[in-house]
BAPA-39513 format. One line per field, with one value per residue: residue number from 1; residue in one letter; x, y, z of N, C-alpha, C, CB in turn. Coordinates in Angstrom, 1 decimal, always signed. Glycine has a CB too. Example, Ala and Ser with C-alpha at 12.3 -4.5 7.8 and 13.67 -1.06 7.14 Angstrom:
<pts>
resi 1|2
resn a|s
n_px +13.2|+12.8
n_py -5.7|-2.2
n_pz +7.8|+7.1
ca_px +12.3|+13.7
ca_py -4.5|-1.1
ca_pz +7.8|+7.1
c_px +13.2|+12.9
c_py -3.3|+0.0
c_pz +7.8|+7.9
cb_px +11.3|+14.1
cb_py -4.5|-0.6
cb_pz +9.0|+5.7
</pts>
This chain:
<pts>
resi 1|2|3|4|5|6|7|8|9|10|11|12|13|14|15|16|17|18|19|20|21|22|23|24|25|26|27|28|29|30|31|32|33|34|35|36|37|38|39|40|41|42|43|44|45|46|47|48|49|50|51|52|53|54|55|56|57|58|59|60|61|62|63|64|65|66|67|68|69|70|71|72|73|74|75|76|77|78|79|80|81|82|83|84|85|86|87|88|89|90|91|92|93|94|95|96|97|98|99|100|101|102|103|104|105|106|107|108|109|110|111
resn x|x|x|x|x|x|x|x|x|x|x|x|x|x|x|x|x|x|x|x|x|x|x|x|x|x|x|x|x|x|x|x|x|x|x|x|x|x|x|x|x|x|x|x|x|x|x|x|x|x|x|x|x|x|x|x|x|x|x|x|x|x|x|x|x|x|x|x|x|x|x|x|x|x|x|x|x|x|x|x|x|x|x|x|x|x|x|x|x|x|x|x|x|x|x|x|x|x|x|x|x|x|x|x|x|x|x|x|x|x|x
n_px +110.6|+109.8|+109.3|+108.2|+108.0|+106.3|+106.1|+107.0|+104.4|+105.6|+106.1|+105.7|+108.1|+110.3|+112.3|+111.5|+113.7|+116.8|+115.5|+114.8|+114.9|+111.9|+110.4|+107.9|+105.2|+103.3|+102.2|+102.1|+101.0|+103.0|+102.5|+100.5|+100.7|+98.7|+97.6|+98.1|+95.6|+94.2|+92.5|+92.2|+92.3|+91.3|+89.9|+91.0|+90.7|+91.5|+92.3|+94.9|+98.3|+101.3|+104.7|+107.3|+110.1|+111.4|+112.0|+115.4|+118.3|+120.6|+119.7|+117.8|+114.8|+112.9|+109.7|+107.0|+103.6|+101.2|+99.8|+98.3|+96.0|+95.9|+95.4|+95.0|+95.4|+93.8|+95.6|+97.7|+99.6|+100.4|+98.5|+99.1|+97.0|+96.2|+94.1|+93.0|+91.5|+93.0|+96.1|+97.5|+99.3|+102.7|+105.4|+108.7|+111.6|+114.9|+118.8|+120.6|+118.5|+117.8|+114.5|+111.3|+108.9|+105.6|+103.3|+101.7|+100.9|+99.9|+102.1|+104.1|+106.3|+105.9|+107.2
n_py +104.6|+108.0|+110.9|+114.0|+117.5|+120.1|+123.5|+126.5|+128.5|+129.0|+130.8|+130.4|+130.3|+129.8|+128.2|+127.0|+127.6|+125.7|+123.0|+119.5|+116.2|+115.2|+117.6|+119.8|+121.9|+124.4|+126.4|+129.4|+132.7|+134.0|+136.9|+137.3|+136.8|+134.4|+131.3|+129.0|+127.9|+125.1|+124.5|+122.6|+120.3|+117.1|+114.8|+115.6|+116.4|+118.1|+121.9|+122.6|+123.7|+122.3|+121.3|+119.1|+117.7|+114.5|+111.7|+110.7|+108.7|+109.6|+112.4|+114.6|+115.0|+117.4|+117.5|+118.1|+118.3|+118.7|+117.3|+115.8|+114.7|+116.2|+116.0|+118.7|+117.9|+118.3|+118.6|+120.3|+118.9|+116.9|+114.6|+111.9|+110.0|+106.5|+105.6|+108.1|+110.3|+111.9|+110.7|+109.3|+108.3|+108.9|+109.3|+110.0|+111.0|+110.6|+112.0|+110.4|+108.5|+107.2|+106.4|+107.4|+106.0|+106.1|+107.1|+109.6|+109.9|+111.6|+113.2|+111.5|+109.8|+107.0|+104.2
n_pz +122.7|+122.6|+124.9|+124.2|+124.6|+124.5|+123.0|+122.6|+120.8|+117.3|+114.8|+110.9|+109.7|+111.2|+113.8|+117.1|+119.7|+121.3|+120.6|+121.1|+120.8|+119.7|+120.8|+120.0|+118.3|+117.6|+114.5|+113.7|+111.4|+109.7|+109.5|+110.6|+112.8|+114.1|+115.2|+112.4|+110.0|+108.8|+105.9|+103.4|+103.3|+102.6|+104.9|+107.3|+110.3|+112.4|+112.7|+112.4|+111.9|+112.7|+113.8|+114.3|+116.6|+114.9|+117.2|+116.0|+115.0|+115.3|+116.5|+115.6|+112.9|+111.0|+111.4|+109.5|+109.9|+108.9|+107.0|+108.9|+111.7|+114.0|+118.0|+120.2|+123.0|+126.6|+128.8|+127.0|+125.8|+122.3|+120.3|+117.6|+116.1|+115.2|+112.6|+112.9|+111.0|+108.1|+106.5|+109.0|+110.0|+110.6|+109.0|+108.1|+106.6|+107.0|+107.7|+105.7|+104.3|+107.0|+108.5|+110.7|+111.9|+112.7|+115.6|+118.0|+121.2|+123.7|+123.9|+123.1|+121.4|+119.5|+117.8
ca_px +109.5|+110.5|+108.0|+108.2|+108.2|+105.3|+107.5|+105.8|+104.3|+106.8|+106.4|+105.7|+109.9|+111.1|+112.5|+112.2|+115.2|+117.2|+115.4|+115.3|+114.1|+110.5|+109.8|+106.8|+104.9|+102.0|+102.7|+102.2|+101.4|+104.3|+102.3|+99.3|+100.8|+98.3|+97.9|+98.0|+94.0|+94.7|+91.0|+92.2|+92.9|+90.2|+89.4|+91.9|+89.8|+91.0|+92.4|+95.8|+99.4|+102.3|+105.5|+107.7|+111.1|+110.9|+113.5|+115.9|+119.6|+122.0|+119.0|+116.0|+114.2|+111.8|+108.4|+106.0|+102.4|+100.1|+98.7|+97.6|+94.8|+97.1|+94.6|+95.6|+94.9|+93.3|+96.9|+98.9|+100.2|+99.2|+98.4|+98.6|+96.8|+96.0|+92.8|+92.1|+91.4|+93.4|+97.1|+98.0|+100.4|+103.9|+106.8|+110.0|+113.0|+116.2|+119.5|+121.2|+117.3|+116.9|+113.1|+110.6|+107.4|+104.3|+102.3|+102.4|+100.4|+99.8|+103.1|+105.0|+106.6|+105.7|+107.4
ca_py +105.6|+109.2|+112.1|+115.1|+118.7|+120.7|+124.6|+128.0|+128.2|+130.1|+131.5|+129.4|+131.0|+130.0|+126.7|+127.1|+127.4|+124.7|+121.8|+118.3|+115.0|+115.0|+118.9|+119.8|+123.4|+124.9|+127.5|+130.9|+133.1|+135.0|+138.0|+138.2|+135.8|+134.1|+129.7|+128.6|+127.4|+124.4|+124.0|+122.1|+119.0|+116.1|+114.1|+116.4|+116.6|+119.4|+122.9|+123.8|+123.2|+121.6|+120.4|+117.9|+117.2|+113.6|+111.4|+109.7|+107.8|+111.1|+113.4|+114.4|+115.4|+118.2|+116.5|+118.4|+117.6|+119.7|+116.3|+114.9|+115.3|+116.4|+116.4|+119.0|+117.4|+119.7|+119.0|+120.8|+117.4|+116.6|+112.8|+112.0|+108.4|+105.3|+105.7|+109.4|+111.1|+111.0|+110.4|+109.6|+107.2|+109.6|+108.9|+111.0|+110.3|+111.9|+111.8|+109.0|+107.3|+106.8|+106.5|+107.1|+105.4|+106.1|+107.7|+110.5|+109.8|+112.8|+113.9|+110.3|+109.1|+105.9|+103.8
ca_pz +122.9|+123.5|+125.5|+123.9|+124.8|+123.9|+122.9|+122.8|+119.2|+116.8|+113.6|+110.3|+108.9|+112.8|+114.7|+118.3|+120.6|+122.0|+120.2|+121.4|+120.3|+120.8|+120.8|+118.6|+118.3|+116.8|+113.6|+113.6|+110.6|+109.8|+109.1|+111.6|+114.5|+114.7|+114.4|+110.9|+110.0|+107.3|+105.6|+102.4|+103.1|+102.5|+106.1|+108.4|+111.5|+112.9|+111.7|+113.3|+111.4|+113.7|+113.3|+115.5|+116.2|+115.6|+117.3|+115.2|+116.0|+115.3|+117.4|+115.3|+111.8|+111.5|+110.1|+109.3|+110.4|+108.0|+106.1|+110.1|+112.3|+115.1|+118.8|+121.2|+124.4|+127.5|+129.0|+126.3|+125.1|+121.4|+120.2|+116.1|+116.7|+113.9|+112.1|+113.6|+109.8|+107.0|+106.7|+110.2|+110.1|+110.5|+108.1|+108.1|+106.2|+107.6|+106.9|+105.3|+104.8|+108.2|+108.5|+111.6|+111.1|+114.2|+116.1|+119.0|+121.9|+124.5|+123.5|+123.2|+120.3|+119.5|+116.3
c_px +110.2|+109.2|+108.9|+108.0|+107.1|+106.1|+106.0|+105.6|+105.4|+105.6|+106.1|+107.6|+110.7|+111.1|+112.7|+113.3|+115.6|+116.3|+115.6|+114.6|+112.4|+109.4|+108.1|+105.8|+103.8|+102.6|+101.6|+102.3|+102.1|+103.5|+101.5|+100.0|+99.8|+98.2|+97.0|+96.8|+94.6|+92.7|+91.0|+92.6|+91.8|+90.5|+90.3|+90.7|+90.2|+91.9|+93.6|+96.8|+100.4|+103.2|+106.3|+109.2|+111.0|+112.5|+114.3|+117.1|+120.5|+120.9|+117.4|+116.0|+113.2|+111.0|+107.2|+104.1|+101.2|+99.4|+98.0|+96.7|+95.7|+95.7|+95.5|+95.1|+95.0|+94.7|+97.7|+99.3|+99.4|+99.2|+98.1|+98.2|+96.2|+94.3|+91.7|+92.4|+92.7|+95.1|+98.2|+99.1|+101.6|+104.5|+107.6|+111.0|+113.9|+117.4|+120.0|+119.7|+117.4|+115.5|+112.4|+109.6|+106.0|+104.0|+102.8|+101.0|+100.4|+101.3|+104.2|+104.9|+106.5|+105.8|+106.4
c_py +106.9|+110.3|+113.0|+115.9|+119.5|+123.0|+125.2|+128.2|+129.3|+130.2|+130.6|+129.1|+130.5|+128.8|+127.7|+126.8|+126.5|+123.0|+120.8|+117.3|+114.7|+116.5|+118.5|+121.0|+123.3|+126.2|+128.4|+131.2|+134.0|+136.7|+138.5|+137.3|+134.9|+132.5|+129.6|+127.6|+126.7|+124.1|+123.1|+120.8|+117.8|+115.1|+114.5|+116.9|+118.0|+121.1|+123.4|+123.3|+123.2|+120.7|+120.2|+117.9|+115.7|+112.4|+110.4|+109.5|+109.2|+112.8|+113.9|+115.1|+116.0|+117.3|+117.5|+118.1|+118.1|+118.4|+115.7|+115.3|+115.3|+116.9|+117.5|+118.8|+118.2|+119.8|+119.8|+119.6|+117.2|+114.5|+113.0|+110.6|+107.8|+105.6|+106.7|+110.6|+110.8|+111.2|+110.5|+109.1|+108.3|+108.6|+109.6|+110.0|+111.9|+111.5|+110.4|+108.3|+107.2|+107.3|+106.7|+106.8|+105.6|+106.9|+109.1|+110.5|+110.6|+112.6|+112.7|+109.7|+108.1|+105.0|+102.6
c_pz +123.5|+123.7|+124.9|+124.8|+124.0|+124.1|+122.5|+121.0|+118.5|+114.9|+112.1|+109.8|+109.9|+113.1|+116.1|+118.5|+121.4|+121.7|+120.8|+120.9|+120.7|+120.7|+120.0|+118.6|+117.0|+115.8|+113.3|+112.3|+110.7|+109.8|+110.4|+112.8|+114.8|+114.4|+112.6|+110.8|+108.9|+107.5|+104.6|+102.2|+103.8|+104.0|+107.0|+109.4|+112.5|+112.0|+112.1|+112.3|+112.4|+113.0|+114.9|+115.2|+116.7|+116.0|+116.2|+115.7|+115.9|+115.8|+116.8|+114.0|+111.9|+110.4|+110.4|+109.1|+110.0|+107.7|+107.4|+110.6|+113.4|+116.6|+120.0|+122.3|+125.8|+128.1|+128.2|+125.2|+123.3|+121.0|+118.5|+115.9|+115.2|+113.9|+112.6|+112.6|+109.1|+107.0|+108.3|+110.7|+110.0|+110.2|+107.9|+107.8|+106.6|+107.2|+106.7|+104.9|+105.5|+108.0|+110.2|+111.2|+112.4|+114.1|+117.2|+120.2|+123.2|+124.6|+124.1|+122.0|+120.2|+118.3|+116.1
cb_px +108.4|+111.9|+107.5|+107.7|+109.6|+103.4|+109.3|+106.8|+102.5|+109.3|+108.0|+104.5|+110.2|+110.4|+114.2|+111.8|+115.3|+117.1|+115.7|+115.3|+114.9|+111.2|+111.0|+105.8|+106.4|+100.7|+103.3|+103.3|+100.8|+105.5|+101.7|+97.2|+100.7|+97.6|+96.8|+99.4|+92.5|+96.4|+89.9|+92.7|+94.4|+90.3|+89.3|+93.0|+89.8|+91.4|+91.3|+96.0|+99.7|+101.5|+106.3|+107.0|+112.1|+109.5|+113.7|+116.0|+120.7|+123.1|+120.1|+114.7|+114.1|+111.8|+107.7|+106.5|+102.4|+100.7|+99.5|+98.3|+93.2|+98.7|+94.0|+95.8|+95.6|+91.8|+97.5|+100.0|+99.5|+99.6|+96.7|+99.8|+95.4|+96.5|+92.4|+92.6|+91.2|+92.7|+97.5|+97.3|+100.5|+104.5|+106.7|+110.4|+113.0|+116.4|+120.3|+122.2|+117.1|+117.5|+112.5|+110.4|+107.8|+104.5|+101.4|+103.1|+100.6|+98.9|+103.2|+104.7|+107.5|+104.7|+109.0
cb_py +105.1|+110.0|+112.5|+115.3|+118.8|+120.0|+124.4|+129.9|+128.6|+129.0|+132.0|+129.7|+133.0|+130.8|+125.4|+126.6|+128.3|+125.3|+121.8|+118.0|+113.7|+114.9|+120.2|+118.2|+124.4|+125.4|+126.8|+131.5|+133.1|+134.6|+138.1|+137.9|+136.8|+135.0|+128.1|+127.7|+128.6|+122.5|+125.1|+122.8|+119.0|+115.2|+112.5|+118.0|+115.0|+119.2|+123.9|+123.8|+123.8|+120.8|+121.0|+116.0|+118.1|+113.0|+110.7|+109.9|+106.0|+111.4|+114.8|+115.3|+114.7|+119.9|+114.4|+118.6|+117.6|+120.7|+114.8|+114.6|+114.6|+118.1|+115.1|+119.9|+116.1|+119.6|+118.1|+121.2|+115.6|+117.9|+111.7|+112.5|+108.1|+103.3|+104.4|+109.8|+112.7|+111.5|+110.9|+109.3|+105.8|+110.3|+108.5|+111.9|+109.5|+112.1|+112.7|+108.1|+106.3|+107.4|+105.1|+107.8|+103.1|+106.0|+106.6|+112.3|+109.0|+112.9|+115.5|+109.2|+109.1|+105.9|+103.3
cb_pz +123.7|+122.6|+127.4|+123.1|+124.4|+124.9|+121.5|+123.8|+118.5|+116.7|+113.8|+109.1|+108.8|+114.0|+114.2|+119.0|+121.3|+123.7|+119.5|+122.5|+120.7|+122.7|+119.8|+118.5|+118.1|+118.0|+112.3|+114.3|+110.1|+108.2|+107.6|+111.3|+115.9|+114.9|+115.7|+110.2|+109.7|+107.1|+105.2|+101.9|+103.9|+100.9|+106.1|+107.6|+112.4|+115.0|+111.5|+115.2|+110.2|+115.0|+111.9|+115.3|+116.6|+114.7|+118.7|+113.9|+115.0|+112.7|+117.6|+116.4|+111.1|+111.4|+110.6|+108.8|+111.7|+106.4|+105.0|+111.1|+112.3|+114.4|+119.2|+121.2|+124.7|+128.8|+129.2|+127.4|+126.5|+119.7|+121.3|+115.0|+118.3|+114.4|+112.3|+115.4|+110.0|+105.5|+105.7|+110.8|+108.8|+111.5|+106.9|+109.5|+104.2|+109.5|+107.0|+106.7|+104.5|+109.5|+107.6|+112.3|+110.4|+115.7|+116.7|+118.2|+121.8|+126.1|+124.1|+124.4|+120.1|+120.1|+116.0
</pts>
C-alpha cells in the first residue's frame, strides 16, 4: 500500500514537478485554468478529471482517472472506492506489462 501526495492542480498539457509514487492532481483547462467538468460519461458520480501517479516496481505510471468517480475528501485526500459509479476498479498497464489493479482510499493506494 502506498499514501499518496495530493499536488497543486496543473494544467490538462502539464505533469507536476518532482513526482512520486502516489502523487495525483486535479486537471486544469489549458485555456481558462479552470478544473476540467467531465459530463459525458454514463454513472460517473462526480464531475472533476484527475490523474495519479500510480505506484509500480521501477517508480510509477500516469493513469488517468477520467472513466472514475474520483471523491474529494474534506481533507484534500481523494478515494476511487469498489462499487462507487461506474468503472472504478483502476487498471494501469506500465512498462514491460506490469499491471496495477485497485483502489485509492483517502489518498492510499490499495492493490
Amino acid at each position: 500500500m502506498s499514501v499518496g501526495r495530493r499536488r497543486p492542480d496543473a494544467r490538462e498539457d502539464e505533469l507536476p514537478t518532482d513526482l512520486q509514487p502516489g502523487d495525483y492532481w486535479k486537471l486544469l483547462d489549458r485555456e481558462t485554468g479552470e478544473p476540467v467538468v467531465i459530463v459525458d460519461h454514463p454513472g460517473k458520480l462526480t464531475p472533476h478529471d484527475w490523474k495519479a501517479a500510480v505506484p509500480m516496481s521501477y517508480g510509477f505510471a500516469i493513469a488517468w482517472l477520467r472513466n472514475h468517480t474520483v471523491r474529494e475528501e474534506e481533507d484534500g485526500t481523494i478515494s476511487v472506492r469498489p462499487g462507487d459509479g461506474s468503472s472504478n476498479s483502476i487498471l494501469v498497464t506500465g512498462h514491460d506489462g506490469e499491471t496495477w489493479h485497485g483502489y485509492i482510499e483517502h489518498g492510499r493506494f490499495t492493490p
